[in-house]
ROLUMBA-126996 format. One line per field, with one value per atom (N, C-alpha, C, O): atom name; x, y, z. Coordinates in steps of 0.1 Angstrom, whole numbers, plus 5000, padded with zeros to 4 digits. Each point is the difference from the previous one (the first is absolute). Example, Ala and Ser with C-alpha at 12.3 -4.5 7.8 and 13.67 -1.06 7.14 Angstrom:
atom = N CA C O N CA C O
u = 5132 4991 5009 5010 4986 5009 4992 5005
v = 4943 5012 5012 5000 5011 5011 5011 5011
w = 5078 5000 5000 5007 4986 5000 5008 5001
END
This chain:
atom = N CA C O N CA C O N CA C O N CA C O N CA C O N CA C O N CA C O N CA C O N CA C O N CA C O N CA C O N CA C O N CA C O N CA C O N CA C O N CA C O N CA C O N CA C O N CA C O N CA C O N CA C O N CA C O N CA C O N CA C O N CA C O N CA C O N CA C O N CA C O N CA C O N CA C O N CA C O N CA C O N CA C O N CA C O N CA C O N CA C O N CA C O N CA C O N CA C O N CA C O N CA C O N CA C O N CA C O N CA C O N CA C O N CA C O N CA C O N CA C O N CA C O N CA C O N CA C O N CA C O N CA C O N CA C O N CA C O N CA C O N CA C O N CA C O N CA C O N CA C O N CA C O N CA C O N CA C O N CA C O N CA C O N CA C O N CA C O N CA C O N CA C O N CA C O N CA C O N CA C O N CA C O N CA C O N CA C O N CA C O N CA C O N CA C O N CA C O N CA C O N CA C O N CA C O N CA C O N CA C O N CA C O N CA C O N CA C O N CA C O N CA C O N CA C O N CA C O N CA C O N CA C O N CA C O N CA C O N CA C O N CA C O N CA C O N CA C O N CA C O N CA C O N CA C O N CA C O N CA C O N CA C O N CA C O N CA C O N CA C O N CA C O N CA C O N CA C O N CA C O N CA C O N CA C O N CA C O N CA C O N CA C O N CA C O N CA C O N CA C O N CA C O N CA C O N CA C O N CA C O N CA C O N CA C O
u = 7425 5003 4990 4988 5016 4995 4989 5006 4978 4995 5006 5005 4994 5004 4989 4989 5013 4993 4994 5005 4985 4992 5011 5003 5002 5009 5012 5001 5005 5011 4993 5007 4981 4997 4996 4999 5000 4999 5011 5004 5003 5014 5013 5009 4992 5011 5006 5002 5001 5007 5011 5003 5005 5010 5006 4992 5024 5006 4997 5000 4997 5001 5010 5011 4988 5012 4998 4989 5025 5001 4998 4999 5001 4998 5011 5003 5009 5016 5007 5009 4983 5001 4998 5009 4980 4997 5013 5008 4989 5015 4990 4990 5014 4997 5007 5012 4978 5007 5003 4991 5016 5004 4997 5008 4980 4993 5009 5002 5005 5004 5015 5006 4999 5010 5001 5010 4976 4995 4990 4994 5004 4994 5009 4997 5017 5009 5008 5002 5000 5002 4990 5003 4984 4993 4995 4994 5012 4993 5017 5000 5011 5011 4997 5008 4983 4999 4991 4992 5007 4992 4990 5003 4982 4993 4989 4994 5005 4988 4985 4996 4999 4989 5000 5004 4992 5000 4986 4990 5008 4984 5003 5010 4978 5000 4987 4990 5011 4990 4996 5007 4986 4992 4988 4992 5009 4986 4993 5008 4978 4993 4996 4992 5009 4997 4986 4993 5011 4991 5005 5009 4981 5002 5015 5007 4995 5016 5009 5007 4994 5012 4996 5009 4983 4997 5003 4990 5018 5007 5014 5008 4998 5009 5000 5009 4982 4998 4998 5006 4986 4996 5015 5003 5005 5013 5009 5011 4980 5016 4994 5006 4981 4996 5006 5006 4992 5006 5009 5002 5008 5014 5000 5011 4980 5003 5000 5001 4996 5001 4985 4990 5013 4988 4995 5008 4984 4995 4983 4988 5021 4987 4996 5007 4983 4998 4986 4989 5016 4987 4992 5004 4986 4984 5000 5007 4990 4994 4995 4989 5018 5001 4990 4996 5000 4990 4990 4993 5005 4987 4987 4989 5015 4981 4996 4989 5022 4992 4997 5007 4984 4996 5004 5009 4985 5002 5016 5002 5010 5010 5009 5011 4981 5007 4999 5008 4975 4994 5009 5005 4998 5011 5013 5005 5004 5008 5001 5009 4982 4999 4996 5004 4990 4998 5017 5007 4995 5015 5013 5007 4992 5010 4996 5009 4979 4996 5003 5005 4990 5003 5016 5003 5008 5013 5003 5005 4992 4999 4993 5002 4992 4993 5007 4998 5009 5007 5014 5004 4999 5018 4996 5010 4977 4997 5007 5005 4994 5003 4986 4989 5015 4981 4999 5011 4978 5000 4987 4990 5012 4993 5000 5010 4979 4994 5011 4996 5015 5006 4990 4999 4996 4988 4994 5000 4995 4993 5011 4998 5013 5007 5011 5008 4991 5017 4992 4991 5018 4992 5017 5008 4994 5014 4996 4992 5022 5001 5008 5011 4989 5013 5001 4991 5021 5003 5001 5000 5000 5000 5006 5009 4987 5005 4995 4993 5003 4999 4987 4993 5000 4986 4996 5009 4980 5000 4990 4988 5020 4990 4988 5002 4987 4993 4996 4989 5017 4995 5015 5011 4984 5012 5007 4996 5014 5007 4996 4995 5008 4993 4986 4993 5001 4981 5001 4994 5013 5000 4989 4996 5001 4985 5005 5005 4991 4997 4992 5003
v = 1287 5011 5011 4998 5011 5014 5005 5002 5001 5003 5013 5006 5001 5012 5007 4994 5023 5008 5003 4995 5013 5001 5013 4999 5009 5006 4991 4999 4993 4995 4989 4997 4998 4993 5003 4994 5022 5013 5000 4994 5014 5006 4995 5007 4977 4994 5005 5012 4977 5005 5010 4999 5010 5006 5001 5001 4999 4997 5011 5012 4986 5010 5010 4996 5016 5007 5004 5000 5005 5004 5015 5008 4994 5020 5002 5009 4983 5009 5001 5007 4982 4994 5013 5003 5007 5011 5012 5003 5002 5016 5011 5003 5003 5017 5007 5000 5007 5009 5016 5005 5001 5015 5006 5001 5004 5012 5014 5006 4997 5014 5003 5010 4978 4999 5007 5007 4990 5006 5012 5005 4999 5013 5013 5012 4983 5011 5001 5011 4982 5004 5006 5007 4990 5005 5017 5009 4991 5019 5006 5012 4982 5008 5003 5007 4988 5003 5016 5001 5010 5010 4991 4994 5011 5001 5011 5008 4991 5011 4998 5011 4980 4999 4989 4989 5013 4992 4995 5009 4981 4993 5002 4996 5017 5002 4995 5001 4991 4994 5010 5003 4998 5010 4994 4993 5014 4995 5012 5009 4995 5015 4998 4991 5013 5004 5009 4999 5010 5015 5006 4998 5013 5011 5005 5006 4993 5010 4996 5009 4980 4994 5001 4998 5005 4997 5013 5007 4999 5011 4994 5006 4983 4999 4984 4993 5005 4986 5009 4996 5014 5010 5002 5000 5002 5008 4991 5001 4987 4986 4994 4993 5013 4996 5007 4995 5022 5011 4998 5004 4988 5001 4987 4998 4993 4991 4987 4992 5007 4986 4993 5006 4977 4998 4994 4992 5010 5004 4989 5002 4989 4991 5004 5008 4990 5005 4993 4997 5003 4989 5007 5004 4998 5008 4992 5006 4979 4999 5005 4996 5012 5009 5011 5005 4998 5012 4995 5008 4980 4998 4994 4996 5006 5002 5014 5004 5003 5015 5003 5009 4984 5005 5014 5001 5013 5010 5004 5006 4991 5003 4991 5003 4986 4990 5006 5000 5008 4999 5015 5001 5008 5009 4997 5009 4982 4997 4996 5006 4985 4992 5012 4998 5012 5011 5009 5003 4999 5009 4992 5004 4987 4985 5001 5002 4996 5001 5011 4999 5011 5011 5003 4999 5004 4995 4990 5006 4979 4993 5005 4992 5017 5006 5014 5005 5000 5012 4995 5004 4986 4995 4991 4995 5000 4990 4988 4993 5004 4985 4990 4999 4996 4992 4996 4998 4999 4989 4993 5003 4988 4989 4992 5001 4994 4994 4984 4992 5003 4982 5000 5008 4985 4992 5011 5012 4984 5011 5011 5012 4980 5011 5008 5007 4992 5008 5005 4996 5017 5011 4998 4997 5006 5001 5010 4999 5015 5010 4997 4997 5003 5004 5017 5008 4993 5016 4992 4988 5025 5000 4987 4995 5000 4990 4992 4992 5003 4987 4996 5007 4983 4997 4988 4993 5005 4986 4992 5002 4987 4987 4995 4998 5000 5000 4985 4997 4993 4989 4992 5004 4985 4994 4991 4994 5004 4985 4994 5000 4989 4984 5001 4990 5018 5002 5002 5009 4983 5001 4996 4988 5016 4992 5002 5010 4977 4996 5000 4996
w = 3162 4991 5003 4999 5004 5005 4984 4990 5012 4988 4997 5010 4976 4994 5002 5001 5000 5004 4983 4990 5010 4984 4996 4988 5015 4998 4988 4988 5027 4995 4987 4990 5012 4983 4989 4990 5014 4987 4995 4990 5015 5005 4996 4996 5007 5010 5008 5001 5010 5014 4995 4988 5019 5002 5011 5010 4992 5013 5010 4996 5018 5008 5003 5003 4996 5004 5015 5005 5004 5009 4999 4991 5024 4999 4998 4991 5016 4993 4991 4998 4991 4986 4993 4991 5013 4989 5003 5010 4973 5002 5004 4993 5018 5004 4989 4998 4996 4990 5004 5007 4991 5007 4990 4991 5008 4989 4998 4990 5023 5003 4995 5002 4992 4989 4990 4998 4993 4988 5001 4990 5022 5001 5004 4998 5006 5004 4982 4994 5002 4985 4990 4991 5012 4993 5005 4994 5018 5006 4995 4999 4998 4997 4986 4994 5000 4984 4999 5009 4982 4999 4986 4989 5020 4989 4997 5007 4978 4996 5009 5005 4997 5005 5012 4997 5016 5008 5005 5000 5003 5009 5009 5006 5000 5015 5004 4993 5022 5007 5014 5009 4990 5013 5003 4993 5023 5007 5003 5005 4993 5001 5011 5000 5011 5012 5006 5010 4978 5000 4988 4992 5011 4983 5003 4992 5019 5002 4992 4995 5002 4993 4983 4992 5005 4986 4997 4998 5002 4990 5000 4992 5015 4996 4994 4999 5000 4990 4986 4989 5011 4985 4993 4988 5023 4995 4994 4995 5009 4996 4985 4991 5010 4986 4989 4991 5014 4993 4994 4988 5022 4998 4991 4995 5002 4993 4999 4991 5024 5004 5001 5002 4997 5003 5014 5005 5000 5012 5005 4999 5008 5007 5012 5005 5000 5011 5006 4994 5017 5008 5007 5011 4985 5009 5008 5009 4997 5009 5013 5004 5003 5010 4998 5010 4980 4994 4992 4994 5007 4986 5007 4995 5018 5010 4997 4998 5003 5000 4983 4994 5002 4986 4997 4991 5015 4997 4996 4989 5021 5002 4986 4996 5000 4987 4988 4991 5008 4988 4999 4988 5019 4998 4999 4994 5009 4999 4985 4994 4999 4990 4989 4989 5013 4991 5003 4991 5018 4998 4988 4990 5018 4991 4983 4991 5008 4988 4990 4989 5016 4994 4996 4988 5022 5003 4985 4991 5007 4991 4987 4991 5005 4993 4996 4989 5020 4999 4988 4989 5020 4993 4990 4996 4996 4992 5001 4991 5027 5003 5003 4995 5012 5003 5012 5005 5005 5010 5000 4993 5016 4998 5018 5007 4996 5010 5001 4992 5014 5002 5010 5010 4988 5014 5010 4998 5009 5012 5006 5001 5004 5008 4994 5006 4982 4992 4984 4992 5009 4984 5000 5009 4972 4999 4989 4991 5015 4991 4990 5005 4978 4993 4996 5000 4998 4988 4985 4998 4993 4990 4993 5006 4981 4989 5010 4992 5023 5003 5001 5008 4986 5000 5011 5005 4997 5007 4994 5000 4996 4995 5009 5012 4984 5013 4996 5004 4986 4999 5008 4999 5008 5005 4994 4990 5015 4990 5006 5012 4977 5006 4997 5002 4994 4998 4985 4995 4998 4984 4991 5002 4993 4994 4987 4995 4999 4983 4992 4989
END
């Protein structure tokens, strides 16, 4: 008799599955119905390249939407961030929406009524 792995005497064994056993799911099902719907406010994702583009990330705020956007690409050049991060701000301050730092490489803009929780779920304390 073959010994059990500490897993499986945690755990119990479970049956192996094969690779063809699993379902490939087609995401792109429920994304072509969901872009034929109109909405008030959309999540736009952008990558900042350079200051060039950031009047038209400003304008998507303007218009209402909320707006992630990944520094990476710009957050060696301190100078070029800490302006970026003051134009954004202000923008957010202008429309009384808010932003906020997701980890090192992404700031996320909202417009107006939209706040951002900056405590996470799952971090609930009693």
């Amino acid at each position: 008799m073959a010994q059990k792995s500490l897993i499986d005497r945690i755990f119990g064994s479970r049956p192996h599955s094969e690779p063809d056993e699993y379902l490939e799911l087609d995401l792109g099902q429920y994304e072509e119905v969901l872009e034929e719907e109109p909405a008030g406010t959309y999540v736009k994702v952008a990558e900042l390249i350079n200051v060039g583009n950031l009047t038209q990330l400003k304008d998507e705020v303007y218009k209402g939407n909320i707006v992630i956007i990944d520094i990476s690409h710009i957050k060696q050049d301190r100078v070029t961030l800490d302006r970026i991060v003051k134009e954004l701000r202000q923008v957010a301050t202008d429309i009384h929406g808010d932003i906020a730092g997701l980890g090192d490489d992404q700031i996320i803009v909202t417009p107006m009524s939209i706040k951002i929780d900056r405590k996470k779920l799952g971090a609930l304390s009693y």
